[in-house]
N, C-alpha and C positions, 0 to 999 in steps of 0.2 A: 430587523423584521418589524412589521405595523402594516396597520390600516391610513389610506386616505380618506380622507371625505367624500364618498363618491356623488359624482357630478351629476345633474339633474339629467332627466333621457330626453333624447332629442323627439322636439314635437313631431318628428316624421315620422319615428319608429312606430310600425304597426301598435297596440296596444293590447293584443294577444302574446308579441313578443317578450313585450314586456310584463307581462303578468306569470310568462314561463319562466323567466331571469329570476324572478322572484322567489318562483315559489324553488329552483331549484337551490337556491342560497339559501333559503328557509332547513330544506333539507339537509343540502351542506351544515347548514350552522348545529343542526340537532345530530348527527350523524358523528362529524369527524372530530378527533381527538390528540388531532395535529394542531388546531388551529386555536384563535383565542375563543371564548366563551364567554356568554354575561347570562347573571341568575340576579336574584332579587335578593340577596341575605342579605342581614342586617349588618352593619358596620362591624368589623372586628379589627381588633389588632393592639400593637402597644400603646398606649399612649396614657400621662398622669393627668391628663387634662378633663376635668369635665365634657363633654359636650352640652352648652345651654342648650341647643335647640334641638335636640337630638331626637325628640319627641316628634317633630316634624321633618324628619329625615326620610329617606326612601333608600337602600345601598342598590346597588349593581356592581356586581364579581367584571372582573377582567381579568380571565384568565391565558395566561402567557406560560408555554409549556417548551420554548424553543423561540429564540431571539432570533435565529439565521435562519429558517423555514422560508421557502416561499410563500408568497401569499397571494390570493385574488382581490387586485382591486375593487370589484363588485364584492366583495364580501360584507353585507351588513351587520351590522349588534345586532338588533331587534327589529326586522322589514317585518309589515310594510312601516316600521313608523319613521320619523327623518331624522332619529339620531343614527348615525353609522361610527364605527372605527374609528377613532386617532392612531397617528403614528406614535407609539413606544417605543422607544430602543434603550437600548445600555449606550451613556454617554461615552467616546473613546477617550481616553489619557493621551491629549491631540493637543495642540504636537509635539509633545514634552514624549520623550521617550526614553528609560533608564536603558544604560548598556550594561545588559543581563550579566556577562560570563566577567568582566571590571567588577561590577556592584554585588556580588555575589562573593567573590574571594577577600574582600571591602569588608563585609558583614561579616564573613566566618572570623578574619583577623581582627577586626574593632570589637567582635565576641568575647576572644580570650582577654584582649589588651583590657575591656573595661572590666571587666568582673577581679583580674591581677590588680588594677589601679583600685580596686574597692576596697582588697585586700592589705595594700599599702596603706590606707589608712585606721586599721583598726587593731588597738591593741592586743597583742596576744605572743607569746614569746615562740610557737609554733610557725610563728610567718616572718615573710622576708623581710618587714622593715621596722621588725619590734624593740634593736637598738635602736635607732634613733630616734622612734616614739620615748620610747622611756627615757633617755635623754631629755627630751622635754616633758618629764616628768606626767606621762600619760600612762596611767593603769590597764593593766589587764583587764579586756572585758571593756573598754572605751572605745568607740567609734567618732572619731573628732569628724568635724565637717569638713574641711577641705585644710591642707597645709599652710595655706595659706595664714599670713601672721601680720601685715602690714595692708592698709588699704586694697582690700578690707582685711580685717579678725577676724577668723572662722575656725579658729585656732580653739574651738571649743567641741563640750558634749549636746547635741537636742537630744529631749527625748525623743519627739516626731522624728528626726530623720534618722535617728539609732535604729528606732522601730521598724521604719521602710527598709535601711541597710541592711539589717540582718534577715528581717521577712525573704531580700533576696537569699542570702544564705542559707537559710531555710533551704532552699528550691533545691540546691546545690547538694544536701548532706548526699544522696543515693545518684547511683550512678544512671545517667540521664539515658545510655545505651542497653541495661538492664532488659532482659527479655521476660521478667516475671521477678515478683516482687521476692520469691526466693534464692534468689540468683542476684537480685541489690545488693551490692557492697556498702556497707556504711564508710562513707568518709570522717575517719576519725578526728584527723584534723579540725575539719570545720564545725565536728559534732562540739567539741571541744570548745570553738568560740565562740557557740550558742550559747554553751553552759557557761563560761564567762559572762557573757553578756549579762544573762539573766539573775545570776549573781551579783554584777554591780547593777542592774536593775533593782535589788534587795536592798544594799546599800542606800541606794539614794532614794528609797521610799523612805527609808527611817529618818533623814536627814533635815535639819531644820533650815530653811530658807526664806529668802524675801516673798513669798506667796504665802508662806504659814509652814504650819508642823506637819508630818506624814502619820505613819499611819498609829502616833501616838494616840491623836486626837480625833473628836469626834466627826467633823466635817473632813477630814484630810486634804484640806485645801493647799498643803504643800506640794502634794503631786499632782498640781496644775505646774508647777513650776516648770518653765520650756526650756532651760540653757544652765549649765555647769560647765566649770573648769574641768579640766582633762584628770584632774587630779581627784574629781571629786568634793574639791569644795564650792559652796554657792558662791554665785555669781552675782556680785553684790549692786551694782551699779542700775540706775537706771533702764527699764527694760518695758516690753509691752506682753506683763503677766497681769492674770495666769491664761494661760493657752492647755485649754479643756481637750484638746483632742490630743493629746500625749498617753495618757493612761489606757484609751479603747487601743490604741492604735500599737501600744504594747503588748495588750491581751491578745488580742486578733496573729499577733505575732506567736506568741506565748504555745496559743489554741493550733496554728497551722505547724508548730514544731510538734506538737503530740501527734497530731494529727498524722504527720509523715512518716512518723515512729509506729502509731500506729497501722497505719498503711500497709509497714511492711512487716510488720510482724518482730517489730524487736521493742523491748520496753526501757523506761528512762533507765532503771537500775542495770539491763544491760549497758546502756550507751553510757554511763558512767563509769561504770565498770572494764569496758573495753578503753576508755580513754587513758585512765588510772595505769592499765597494766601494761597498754602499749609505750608510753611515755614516765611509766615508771615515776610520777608525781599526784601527787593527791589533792584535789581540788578544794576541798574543804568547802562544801556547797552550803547550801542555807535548808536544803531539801536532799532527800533520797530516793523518793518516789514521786508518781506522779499527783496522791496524795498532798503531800508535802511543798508540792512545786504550785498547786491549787490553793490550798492555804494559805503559802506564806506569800507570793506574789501575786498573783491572779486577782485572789479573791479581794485586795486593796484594791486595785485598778477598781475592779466592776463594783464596789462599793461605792468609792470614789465618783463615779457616772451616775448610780443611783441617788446620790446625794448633792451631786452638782449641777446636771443636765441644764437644771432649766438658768444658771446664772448665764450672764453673761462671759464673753472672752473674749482676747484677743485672735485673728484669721490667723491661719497657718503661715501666711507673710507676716507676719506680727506685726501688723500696722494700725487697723481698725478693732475697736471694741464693739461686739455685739452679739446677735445670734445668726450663725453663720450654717450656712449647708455642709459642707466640709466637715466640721464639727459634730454637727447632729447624725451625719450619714454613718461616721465610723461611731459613734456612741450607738445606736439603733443595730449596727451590725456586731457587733461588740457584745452587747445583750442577746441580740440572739443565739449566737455562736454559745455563749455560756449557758443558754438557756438549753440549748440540743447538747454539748455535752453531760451535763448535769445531770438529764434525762437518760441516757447513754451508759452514768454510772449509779441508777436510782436505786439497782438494788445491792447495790456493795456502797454506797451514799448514801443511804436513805435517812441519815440527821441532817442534810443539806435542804429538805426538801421545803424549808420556809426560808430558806433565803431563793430558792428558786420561782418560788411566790412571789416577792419582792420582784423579782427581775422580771417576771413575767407583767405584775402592775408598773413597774418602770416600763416596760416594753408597748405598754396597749398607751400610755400617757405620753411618750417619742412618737409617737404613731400617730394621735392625733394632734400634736402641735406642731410636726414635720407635711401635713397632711392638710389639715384646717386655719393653721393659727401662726406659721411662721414667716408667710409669703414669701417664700421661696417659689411656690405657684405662682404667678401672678397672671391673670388671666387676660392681661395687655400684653405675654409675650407666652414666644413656643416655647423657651428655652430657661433653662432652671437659674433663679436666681439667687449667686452666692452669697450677699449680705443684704436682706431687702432694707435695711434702714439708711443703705447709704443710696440708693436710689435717685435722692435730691441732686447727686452730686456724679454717679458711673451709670453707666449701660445696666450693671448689674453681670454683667457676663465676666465669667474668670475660670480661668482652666483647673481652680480646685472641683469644679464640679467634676468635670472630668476623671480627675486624679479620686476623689471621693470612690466617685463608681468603682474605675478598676481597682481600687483598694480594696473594696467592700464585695468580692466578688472574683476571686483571683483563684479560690480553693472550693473546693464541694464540700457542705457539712452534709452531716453521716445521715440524716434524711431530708431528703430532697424537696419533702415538701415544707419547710423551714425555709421560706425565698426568704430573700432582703429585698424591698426596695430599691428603684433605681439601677437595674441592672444595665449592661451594656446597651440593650436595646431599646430602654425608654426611649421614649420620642424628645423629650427636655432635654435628653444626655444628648444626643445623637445632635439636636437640633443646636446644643450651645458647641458642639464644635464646628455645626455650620459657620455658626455668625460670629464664631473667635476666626475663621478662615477668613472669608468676606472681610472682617474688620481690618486683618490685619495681614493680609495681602496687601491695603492702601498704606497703611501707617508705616510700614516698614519698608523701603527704599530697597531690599535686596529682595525685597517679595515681588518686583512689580514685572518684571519678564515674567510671572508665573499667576499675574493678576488675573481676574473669569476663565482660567484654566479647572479642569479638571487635573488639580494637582495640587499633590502635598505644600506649604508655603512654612517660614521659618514661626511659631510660636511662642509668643511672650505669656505673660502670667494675665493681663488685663488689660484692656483697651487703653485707659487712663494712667498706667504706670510711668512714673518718674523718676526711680533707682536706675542710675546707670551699673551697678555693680560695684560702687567708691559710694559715690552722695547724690544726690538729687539733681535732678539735670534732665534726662529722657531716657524712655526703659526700651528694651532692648527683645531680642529673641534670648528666649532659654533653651538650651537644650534637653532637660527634663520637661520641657510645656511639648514639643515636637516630638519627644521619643514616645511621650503618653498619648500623644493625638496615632500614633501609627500600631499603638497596643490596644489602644478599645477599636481602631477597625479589625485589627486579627481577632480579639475577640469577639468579636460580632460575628464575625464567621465559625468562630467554633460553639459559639452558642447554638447559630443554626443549626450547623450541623449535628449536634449534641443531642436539643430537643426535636429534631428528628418533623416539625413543623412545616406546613405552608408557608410560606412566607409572603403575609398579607399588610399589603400598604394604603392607607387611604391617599386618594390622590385630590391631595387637598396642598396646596403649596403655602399653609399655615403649619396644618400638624405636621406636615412629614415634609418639610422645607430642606430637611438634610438629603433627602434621596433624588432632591434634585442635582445634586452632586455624580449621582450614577445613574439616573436615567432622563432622558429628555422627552420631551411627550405632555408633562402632566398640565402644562397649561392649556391646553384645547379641553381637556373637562372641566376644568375651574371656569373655564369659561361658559359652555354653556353647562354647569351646573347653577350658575349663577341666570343666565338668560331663563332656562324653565322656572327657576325660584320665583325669579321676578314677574316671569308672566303667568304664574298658577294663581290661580283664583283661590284655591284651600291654601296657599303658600306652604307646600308641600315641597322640600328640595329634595328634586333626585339628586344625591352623590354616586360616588364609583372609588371602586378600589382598589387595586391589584393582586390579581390572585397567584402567585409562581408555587407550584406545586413543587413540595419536597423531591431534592434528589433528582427533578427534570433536569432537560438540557438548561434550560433557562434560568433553573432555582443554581444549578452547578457555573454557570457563566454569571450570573448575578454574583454570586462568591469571589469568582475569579478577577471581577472589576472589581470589589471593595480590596479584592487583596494586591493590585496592583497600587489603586489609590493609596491605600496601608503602606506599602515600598515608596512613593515617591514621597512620603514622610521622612523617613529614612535618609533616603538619599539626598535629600535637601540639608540634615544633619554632616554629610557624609562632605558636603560641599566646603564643610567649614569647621571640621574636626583638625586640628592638626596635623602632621605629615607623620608625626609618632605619637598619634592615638590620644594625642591628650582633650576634655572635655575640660574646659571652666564652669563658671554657672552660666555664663551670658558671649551673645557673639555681638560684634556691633552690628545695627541696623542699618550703618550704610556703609561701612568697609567689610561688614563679615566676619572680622577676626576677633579671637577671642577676648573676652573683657569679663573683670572680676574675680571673685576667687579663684584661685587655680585647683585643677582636680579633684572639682566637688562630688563627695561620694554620692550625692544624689543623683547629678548627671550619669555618672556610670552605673549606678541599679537603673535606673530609668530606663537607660538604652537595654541593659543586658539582658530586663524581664522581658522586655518588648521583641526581641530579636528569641529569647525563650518560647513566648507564644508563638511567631512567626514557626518557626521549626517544627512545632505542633500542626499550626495548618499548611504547611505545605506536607505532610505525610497524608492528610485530608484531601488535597488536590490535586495530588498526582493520581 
């Protein structure tokens, strides 16, 4: 559905006739509630961007309430004056088409298979492959990286991808079919290798390492420390420490395990309790309550950030030292989360309430140097930049951004008006997986059948990468960069849907560059938004915006394109998964097949959250 430009009247036409065309379109336009509509309100919508000139702006609404509506080509915006209608539509997924009833028994099976292969690698005597972990002398309560032991080593613990692995786990303790949180069964099993987890998360705060002491000393610059041996001894060698986003990215974990517990009405001392008596062994925890589990873990981590934020670190690829987005996103959501619980428990807590202080000035001081002072803005690009110091040298664009948001934004804290920053729908988030798309549709050889398509493409970590998965050479697609590109478009739709909002787009092919990806149309207003700019004498620019009113045919068909686009992520994965479900970290960029560590558990949470939300909205879209 859209407007054309309609064509000037023929100098023949009576010009009574034409003064009736008019005014009945005038009435049309004020009347029907089928069709689009333009108002003069002021710009709104998401965006981290300033607008410099914003003071000199003018909006006009476009409102679109039904994409397949006929239309009147005499239909003007505002007669008599000579701007009229552009054509909008929802771009199609042309001519890439997924076969629905294949790619759908695809996903349910690569469902079980990844979330079993995550399982495989984490120690716990509970699960299928905990002799031959312990074999190689891996503890209870460890989550090595991939099996992998020869080019490469991965034969180790991170704290970072411990934290993401089990955060999935998390997901998993209650049964996902559940029709009311009284009727949740707890999965004792997996409750069980939480409480490991977090246990040897106690341990290895205490522990002395090549980054420094834990939580003996006063800075705790030991738990920056990113990599341990399976066993739990430090990892002595040469490394790129410390990497500062291990501790938030713990708690955030830590926070969304009560949180579930919460949820359903069962508390830690039952979930220890039922673990103890069903399996008849005793954990021998560090904590008993949720108390306990506050102080003795938690509350290092969030110290830890309070004390370190502003140093410098190594990026989550542990390559570059600086201050990195990625980094500050989880430390920023990390503080808040601890900041609303704290609050949650102020009046059975209420000796906590100056360190909540603390957090609170830590929080307002991440705020303005994430905000003012880190340039990760940069106001030379749409899109969020993940190390502005190396600038001299990359694009600036890297899919931690990406990976940041849906980290930082994955769970509801307990009030809602406690945002984080950066959520799915930013315009910077949205707009750097445009231009990781775009970049890397070229760069990659098995992307280019799918190159100015409307359609998912294979995902690497960064424009510039040169890890092949072995040693340096040329980087590749990951499968954790693609499975996160098709999780923040599901979540984008369940935000919409959630906050229940208009859904308003400036059509501006700077800020909202990503929605050129689902609709076509927005350059004929850029266009003449820029003609009246330039020919107004007050240099006064009319803009325009998109208006899709919540819950129409067109806010529901707008959903339904992101979430197609969402799936041919997916299936671009699905091109170059193995024929028995296995995931490495990397595919090669021009044969496709897998390359690098083997059965990296990052790859498999990646895929299984993303295919988690997916399940969510399609209960939304049916």
């Amino acid at each position: 559905m859209g407007f054309e430009k309609a064509k000037g009247c023929n100098k023949f036409r009576n010009f009574t006739v034409v003064l009736t065309v008019v005014f009945l379109a005038l009435v049309t336009l004020l009347k029907s509630k089928d069709h689009y509509s333009v108002t003069g309100d002021p710009l709104v919508g998401h965006s981290h961007r300033n607008d410099v000139d914003g003071a000199n702006r003018s909006g006009n609404n476009i409102t679109i309430v039904d994409f397949f509506k006929p239309y009147d080509p005499a239909y003007p915006t505002s007669a008599p004056t000579s701007r009229f209608f552009k054509k909008i539509n929802l771009r199609p997924l042309s001519p890439y088409s997924i076969p629905r009833v294949n790619f759908t028994v695809w996903i349910d099976e690569q469902y079980d298979i990844s979330f079993e292969r995550l399982l495989l690698n984490i120690g716990d005597q509970n699960l299928a492959n905990y002799d031959s972990l312990r074999g190689n002398n891996v503890l209870e309560g460890v989550i090595i990286a991939s099996p992998s032991q020869n080019e490469p080593n991965y034969f180790f613990q991170w704290i970072r991808d411990s934290a993401i692995a089990m955060n999935t786990i998390v997901f998993n303790l209650f049964s996902l079919d559940a029709e009311s949180a009284e009727s949740a069964g707890l999965n004792v099993t997996l409750a069980g290798t939480v409480l490991k987890y977090l246990k040897n998360s106690y341990e290895l705060q205490r522990l002395e390492n090549p980054s420094g002491s834990g939580v003996d000393s006063d800075l705790l610059k030991g738990l920056g420390e990113p990599k341990w041996n399976v066993d739990n001894r430090p990892f002595l060698d040469a490394w790129g420490r410390p990497q500062n986003d291990g501790p938030s990215l713990r708690t955030l974990t830590s926070f969304h395990f009560l949180r579930e517990l919460q949820k359903n009405s069962v508390s830690l001392e039952d979930v220890i309790a039922q673990y103890e008596s069903h399996f008849q062994h005793e954990l021998d925890l560090p904590f008993e309550n949720e108390r306990e589990l506050y102080e003795n873990i938690i509350f290092w981590d969030l110290q830890f950030v309070v004390k370190n934020w502003k140093d410098n670190t190594f990026d989550l690829w542990e390559e570059i030292q600086g201050q990195h987005f990625f980094t500050s996103i989880v430390q920023i959501s990390s503080i808040k989360v601890a900041i609303a619980f704290l609050k949650d428990h102020e009046k059975d807590w209420s000796d906590l309430q100056e360190f909540v202080n603390d957090l609170e000035t830590c929080y307002d001081e991440l705020t303005s140097f994430i905000f003012e002072e880190s340039g990760f803005l940069n106001p030379n690009k749409n899109f969020i930049v993940e190390t502005p110091s190396m600038l001299h040298s990359r694009s600036g664009l890297d899919i931690a951004v990406i990976i940041g948001s849906i980290l930082t934004h994955n769970y509801e804290l307990s009030n809602s008006s406690n945002s984080i920053p950066f959520d799915v729908d930013d315009s910077g988030v949205l707009n750097t997986l445009y231009s990781m798309v775009r970049s890397m549709e070229i760069i990659y050889p098995i992307n280019h059948q799918r190159a100015k398509l409307k359609t998912g493409v294979a995902l690497g970590r960064y424009p510039e990468d040169i890890y092949d998965g072995v040693k340096t050479s040329e980087g590749n697609p990951w499968f954790l960069s693609t499975a996160y590109a098709s999780e923040l478009l599901y979540r984008l739709i369940l935000r919409n849907y959630q906050f229940g909002d208009d859904l308003i787009i400036s059509l501006d092919n700077w800020e909202s560059e990503f929605w050129t990806l689902i609709f076509e149309g927005f350059d004929d207003y850029v266009a003449e938004d820029n003609l009246n700019y330039n020919g107004n004498s007050n240099g006064n620019k009319n803009t325009y915006q998109l208006v899709i009113p919540f819950n129409s045919p067109a806010f529901n068909q707008t959903m339904l394109s992101i979430f197609d686009l969402a799936e041919s992520f997916l299936d671009k994965i699905r091109e170059h998964v193995s024929d028995d479900g296995n995931m490495s970290e990397q595919f090669n960029k021009y044969t496709g097949y897998l390359q690098g560590a083997e059965n990296l558990s990052w790859s498999y949470g990646a895929f299984w959250t993303s295919c988690n939300v997916r399940s969510k909205v399609l209960e939304l879209l049916q």
